[in-house]
FIFI-42638 format. One record per residue (C-alpha): residue in one letter; x, y, z. Coordinates in Angstrom, 2 decimals, always signed. Example, Ala and Ser with C-alpha at 12.3 -4.5 7.8 and 13.67 -1.06 7.14 Angstrom:
BEGIN
A, +12.30, -4.50, +7.80 .
S, +13.67, -1.06, +7.14 .
# end
This chain:
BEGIN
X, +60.93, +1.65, -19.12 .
X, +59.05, +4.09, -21.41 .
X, +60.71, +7.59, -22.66 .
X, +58.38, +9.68, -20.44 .
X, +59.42, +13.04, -22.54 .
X, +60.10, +15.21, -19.67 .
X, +62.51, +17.82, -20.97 .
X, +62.94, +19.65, -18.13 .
X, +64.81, +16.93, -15.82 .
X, +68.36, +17.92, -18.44 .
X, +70.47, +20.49, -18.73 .
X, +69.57, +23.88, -19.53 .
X, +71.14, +25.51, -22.34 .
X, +71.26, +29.16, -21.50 .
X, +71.30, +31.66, -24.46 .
X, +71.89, +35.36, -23.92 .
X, +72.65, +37.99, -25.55 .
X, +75.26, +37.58, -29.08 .
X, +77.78, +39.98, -27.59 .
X, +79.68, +42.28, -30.70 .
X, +83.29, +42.87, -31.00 .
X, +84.15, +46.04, -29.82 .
X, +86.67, +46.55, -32.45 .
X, +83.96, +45.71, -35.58 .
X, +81.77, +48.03, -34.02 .
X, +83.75, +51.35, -33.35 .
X, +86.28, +51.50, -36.43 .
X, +88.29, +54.32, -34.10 .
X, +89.00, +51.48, -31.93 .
X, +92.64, +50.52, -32.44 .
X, +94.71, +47.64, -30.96 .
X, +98.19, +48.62, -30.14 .
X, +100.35, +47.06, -27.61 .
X, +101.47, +50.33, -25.89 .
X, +97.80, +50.88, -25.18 .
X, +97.83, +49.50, -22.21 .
X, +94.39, +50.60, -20.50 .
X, +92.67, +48.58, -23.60 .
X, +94.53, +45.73, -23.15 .
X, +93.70, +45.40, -19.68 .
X, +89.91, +44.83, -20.29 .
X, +90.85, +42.25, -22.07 .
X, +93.48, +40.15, -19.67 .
X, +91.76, +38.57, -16.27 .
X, +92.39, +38.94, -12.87 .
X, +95.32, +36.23, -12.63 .
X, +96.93, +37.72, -16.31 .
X, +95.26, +35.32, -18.79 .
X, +94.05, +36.31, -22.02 .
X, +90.16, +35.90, -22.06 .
X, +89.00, +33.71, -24.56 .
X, +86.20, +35.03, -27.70 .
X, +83.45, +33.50, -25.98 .
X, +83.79, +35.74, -23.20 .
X, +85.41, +39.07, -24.48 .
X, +82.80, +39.16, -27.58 .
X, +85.39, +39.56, -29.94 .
X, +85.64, +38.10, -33.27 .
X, +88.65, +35.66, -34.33 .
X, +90.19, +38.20, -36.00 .
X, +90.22, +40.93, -33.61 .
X, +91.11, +38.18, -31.15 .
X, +94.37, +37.01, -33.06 .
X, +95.73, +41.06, -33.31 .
X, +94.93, +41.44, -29.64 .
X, +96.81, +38.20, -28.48 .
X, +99.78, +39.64, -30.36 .
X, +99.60, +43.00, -29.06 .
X, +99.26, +41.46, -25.72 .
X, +102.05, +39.22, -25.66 .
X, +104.22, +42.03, -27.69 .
X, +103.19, +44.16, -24.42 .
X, +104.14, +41.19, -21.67 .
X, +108.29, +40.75, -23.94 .
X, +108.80, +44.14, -23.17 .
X, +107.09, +44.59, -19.44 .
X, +104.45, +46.94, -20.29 .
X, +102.05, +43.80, -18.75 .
X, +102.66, +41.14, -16.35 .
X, +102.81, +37.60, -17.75 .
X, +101.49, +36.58, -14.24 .
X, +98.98, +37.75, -11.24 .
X, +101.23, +39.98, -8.82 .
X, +102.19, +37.64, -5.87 .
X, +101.81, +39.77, -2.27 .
X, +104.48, +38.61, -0.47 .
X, +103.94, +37.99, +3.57 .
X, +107.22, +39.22, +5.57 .
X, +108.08, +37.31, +8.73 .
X, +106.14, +34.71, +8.52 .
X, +107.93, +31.95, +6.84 .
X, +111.53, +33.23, +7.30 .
X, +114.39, +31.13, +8.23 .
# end
């Protein structure tokens, strides 16, 4: 079998836009772990932190806001998990 060269049968790599740390680009931008409404952009929907490769930020920024959101989660400004909705009467014993 001959190497046919038809690219497009593999994978696409997909390249979009570099995103920019938020915090490199506005210097009034602070990280503080009793900001909570800044910290939330930056924890999904089930309480994980997102990773750089989503967020945009750099490793730096990224290591500062790890700290300032597990500094929030020790004393309960954030959850450490998704909010469970708990179903009444219908598993009760």
């Amino acid at each position: 079998m001959a190497y046919e060269g038809n690219r497009s049968s593999g994978p696409r790599r997909r390249y979009g836009r570099r995103k920019v740390c938020r915090f490199c680009a506005d210097k009034k931008a602070t990280i503080d772990y009793k900001d909570i409404r800044s910290l939330r952009y930056f924890i999904s929907e089930r309480g994980k932190i997102t990773p750089r490769r989503i967020s945009g930020t750099c490793s730096d920024h990224q290591r500062k806001l790890t700290e300032a959101i597990k500094r929030a989660r020790n004393i309960a400004l954030l959850p450490f998990t998704a909010s469970h909705s708990l179903e009444r009467g219908s598993s009760q014993r």
